[in-house]
N, C-alpha and C positions, 0 to 999 in steps of 0.2 A: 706540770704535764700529767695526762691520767692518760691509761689507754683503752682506744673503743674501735672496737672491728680488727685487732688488730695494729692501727696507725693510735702514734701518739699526738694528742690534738692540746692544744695551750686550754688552760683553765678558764682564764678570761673572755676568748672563745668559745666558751661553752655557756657562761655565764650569758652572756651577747644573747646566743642563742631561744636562749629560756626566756629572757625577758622578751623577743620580738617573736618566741611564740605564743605567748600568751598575750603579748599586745594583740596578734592576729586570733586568735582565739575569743577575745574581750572584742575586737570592733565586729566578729561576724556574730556575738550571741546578740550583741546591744539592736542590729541591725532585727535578728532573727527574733527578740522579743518584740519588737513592733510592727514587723512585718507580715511572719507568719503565723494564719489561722490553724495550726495542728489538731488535730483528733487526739495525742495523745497527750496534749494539757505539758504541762512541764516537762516530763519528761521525751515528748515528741521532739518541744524547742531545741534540749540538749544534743538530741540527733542531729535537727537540721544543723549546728553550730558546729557541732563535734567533726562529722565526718570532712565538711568543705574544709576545715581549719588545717584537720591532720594533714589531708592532700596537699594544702595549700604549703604547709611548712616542711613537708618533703619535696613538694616544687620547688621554693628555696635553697634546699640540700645542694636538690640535682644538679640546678642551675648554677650553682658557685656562689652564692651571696654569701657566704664565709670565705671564701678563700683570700688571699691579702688585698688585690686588684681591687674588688668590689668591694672591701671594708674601708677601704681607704677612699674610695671618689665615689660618690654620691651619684653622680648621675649613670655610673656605670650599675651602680647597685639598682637602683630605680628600674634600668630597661628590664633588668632581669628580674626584678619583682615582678613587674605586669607584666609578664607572661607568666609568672609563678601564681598569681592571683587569679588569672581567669583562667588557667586550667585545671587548677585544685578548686575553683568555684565550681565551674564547669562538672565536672568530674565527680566534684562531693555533690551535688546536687542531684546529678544524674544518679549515684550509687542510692540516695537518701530514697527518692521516690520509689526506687525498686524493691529495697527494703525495707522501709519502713510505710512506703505508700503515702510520704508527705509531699503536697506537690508544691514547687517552687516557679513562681513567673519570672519569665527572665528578667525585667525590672530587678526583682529582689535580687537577682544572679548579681545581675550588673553592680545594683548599690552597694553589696557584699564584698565585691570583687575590689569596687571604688574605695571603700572605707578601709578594708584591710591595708590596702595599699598605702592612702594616706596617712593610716598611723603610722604603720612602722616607715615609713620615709622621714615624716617627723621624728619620730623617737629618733632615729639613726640620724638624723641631721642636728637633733638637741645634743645626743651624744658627743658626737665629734666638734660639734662648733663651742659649745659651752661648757662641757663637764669632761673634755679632752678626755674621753674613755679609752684603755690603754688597749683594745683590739681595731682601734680604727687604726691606729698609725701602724703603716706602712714601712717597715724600715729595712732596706737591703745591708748585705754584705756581695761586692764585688773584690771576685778571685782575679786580680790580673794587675798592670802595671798601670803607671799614672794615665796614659793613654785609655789605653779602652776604661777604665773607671769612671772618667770623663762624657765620654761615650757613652757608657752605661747611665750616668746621671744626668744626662742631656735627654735619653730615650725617656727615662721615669720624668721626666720634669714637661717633656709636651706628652706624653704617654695617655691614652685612657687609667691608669692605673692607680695617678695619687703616689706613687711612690719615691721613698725618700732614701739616701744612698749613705749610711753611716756612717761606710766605713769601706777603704781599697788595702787587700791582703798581696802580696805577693804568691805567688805558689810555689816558690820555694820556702816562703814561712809560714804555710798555710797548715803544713803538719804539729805546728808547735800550737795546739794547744787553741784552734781553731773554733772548738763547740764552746769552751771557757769565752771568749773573745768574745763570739756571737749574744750568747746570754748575757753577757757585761753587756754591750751594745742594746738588748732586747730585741733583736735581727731574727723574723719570721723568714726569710730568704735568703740563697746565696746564689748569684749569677754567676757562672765560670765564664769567663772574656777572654782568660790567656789562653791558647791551646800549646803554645811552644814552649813549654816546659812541662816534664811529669806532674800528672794529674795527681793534685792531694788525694787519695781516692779513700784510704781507710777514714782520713779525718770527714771529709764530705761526706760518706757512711752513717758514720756518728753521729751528725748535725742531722740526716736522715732518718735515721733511728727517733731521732726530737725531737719528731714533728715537724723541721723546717725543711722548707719548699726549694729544690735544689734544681737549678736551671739552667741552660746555655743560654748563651747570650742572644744566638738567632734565633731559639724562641721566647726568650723574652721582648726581643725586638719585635716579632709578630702578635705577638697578643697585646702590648702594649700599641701599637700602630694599629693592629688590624691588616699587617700587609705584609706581602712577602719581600724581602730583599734582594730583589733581581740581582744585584751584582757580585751578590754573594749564594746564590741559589745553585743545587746540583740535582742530579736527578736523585741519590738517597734522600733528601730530603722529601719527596713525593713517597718513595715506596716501604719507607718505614715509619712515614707518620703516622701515630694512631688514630686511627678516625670509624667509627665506627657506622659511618654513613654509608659506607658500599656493602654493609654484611645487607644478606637477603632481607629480613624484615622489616630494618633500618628502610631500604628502597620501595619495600612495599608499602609501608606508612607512608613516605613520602609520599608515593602515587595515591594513595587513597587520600592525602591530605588535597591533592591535587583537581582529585574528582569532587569530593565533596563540596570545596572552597567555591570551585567552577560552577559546580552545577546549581550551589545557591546562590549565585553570583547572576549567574543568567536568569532565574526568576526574578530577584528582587532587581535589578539594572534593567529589566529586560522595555521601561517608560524610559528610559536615558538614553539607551540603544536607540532606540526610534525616532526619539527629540534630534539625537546625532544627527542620525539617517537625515533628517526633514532638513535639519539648517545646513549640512552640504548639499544637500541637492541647489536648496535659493541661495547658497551664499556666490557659488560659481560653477562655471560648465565642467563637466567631468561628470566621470563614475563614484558612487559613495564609498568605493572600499579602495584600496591600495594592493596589489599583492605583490609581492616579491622574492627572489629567491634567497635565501638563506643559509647558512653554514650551522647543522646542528649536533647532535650526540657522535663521539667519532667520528667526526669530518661529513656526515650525509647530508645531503642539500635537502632542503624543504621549503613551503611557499607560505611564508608567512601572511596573513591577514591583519591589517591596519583601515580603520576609517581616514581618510584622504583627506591630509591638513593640510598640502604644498595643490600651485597649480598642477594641471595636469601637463603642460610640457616644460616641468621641473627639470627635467633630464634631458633637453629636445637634441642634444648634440649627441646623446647615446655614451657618454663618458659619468659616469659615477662621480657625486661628490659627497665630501663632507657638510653633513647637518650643521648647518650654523648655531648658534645663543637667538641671534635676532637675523635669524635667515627672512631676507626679501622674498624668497619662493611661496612662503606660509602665509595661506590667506586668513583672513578675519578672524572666522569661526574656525581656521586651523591654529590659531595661533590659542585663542579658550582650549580649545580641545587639548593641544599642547600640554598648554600649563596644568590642568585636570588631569591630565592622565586618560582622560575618557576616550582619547584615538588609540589606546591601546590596547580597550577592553575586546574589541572583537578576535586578538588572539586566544581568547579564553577557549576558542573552536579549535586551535593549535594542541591546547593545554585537554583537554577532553578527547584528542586524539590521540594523546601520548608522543606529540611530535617535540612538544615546549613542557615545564613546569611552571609553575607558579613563581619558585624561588631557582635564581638559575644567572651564570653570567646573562648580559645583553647578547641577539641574535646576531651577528656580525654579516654583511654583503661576502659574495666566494670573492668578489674582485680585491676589498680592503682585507681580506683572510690572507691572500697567498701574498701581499706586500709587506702586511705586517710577523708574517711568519721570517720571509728574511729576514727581517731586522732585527726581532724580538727573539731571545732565545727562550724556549719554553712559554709562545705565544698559543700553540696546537696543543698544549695540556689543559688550555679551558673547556675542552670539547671532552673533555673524561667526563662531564655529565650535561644531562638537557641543559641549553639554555632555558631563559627566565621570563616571566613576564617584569618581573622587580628583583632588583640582586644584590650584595652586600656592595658592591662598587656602585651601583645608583643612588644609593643610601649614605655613602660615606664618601662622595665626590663629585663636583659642580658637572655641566653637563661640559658631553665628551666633543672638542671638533677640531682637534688635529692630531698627530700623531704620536705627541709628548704628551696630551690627555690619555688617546689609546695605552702607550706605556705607563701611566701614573693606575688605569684602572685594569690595566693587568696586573700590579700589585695587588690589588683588594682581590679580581676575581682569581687569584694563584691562592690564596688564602682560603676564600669560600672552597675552592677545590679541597684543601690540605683537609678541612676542620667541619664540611657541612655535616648539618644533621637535621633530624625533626624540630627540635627545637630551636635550632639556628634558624630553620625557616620559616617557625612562627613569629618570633623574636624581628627579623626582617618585615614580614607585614605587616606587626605593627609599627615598624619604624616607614614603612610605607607611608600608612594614613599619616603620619604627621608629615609626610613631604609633599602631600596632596592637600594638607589641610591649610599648612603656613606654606606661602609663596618662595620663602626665603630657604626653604631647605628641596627648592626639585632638581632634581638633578637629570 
């Protein structure tokens, strides 16, 4: 263990480090020597290489791709590269031409963004597959009785997380000698599961002190899931979670992420919009848009805007229903439109008015809100921020059409509540495009 900033961080962990920064270093010069014409001859290349690189390996940082969760599963590590990669591309890029006046085509951005990414995915998949590098593995210590240990090992074993359960302490023998135990084991974490017995608290300190990663068990249930645990959920869990998504600047990046995205969204779609428009009009009778009311930010109604994929007397009894998988209501071209996403691009007019965001629970009907509010406890805490055009529950669950689906993705959007941020909503649209791209993931 050495220490930096303060926190004591594993050696092998650091070592990790260095090599996949310099891998990301090594595939954005190789790209920058073939790609870029500079004015300043060598030493322009090392700029354009230099600066994308550093950004890019402090996206990393930010992003957690050291922490245990992402060293140990691969595909978790991956998501949070590509977002680490195009915005330290993005970002080096944009500082490089301001200061040094070297300009960059976004091809070169992209190919940069592309290569970094696939070395070090490699590297970190040679690592752990074949040279069992000792900061990939994952290994827990749970604090509790044979029960929740079980528990604990069942959550790591379907978990995003990769991880692996070493070893179940009591907490009445968790004082004896606890940090010893751990290192013997080589245990980067320790889940507390018991709560009914006193808290080892000086020993858990210690292991704190060493770098390792000390955690309850409901939130290691939600980061490994992705979800909140309704049956165990209170309201302290909302109002001490730390989340630095409602401080002021945190909400105005979102917003500005929101206009930005939008407004070049409506330029470059704006031949796609119109193709829409055309094949509703000849595919069947009706209007090309849908409007409907809404349940948004703290309970306010709003009139959302959709291009019109159901007949138009989908609703002719005047009673609301549930969107089917293979609802018979969705005509032809509503049923493409559907699967594309493309009937939902005209709420982007929602998202420009500041009624919707971009990244946000799903808008819900006022009729299906006040049913599902009964039933559901802590159903009205998705409205603590905009709805969405795409959302962490659209993303990580099949599509929604009864009301044990509504409860499965009010887990995921209780989550996005607890934990959104800027980066959580990039991270989201790109997990978008791949549910638009592959059929098999729309939700």
């Amino acid at each position: 263990m050495i220490r930096l900033f303060g926190h004591s961080v594993r050696m092998s962990v650091i070592v990790l480090a260095l090599i996949e920064a310099l891998t990301v270093y090594a595939a954005i010069f190789v790209i920058a020597t073939l790609v870029v014409q500079s004015p300043g001859g060598p030493s322009g290349l090392t700029s354009a290489a230099t600066i994308p690189a550093i950004l890019t390996i402090i996206m990393m940082l930010a992003l957690g791709i050291y922490e245990p969760d992402a060293r140990a599963n691969l595909a978790t590590m991956t998501e949070r590269l590509g977002v680490a990669c195009v915005i330290g591309a993005g970002l080096g890029f944009g500082i490089t031409y301001l200061i040094g006046n070297i300009w960059v085509s976004p091809l070169y951005a992209i190919a940069c963004a592309s290569f970094s990414y696939g070395t070090v995915a490699v590297a970190r998949y040679t690592f752990g597959r074949f040279l069992h590098f000792v900061p990939l593995q994952r290994r827990i210590i749970v604090i509790g009785n044979p029960t929740s240990g079980e528990s604990v090992r069942e959550v790591a074993r379907l978990g995003a997380g990769g991880g692996n359960v070493v070893g179940v302490i009591d907490p009445a023998d968790a004082n004896d000698g606890l940090l010893e135990r751990a290192r013997a084991l080589d245990a980067a974490e320790i889940v507390v599961a018991d709560r009914s017995k006193p808290l080892p608290a000086a020993a858990l300190l210690d292991c704190k002190a060493a770098g390792m990663r000390i955690i309850d068990s409901l939130d290691f249930g939600e980061l490994e899931t992705g979800k909140v645990d309704l049956e165990n959920l209170y309201p302290a869990r909302f109002i001490f979670a730390r989340n630095v998504g409602y401080a002021i600047w945190s909400m105005r990046s979102k917003r500005a992420l929101d206009i930005l995205v939008s407004g070049v969204a409506v330029l470059l779609l704006s031949p796609i919009l119109l193709l829409a428009a055309l094949a509703i009009r000849l595919d069947s009778p009706g209007g090309v848009f849908y409007r409907q009311t809404r349940v948004g930010l703290n309970g306010a109604p709003y009139e959302i805007v959709k291009f019109r994929s159901m007949r138009s007397d989908a609703e002719v009894a005047g009673t609301p229903q549930w969107a089917q998988q293979n609802d018979s209501r969705v005509t032809r071209v509503g049923r493409f439109l559907r699967q594309t996403r493309i009937d939902e691009l005209p709420q982007i007019l929602n998202i420009l008015k500041g009624e919707m965001s971009l990244v946000g629970p799903r808008p819900e009907r006022p009729f299906f809100v006040e049913q599902l509010e009964e039933k559901m406890p802590f159903y009205a805490e998705r409205h603590r921020v905009k709805p969405g055009l795409t959302g962490w529950a659209q993303i990580k669950y099949r599509y929604g059409a009864t009301e044990e689906d509504a409860r499965e993705k009010l887990r995921y959007d209780l989550y996005y509540v607890k934990n959104f941020n800027v980066l959580l909503d990039i991270f989201i649209l790109m997990r978008t495009v791949r549910v638009v791209l592959w059929p098999d993931g729309v939700h």
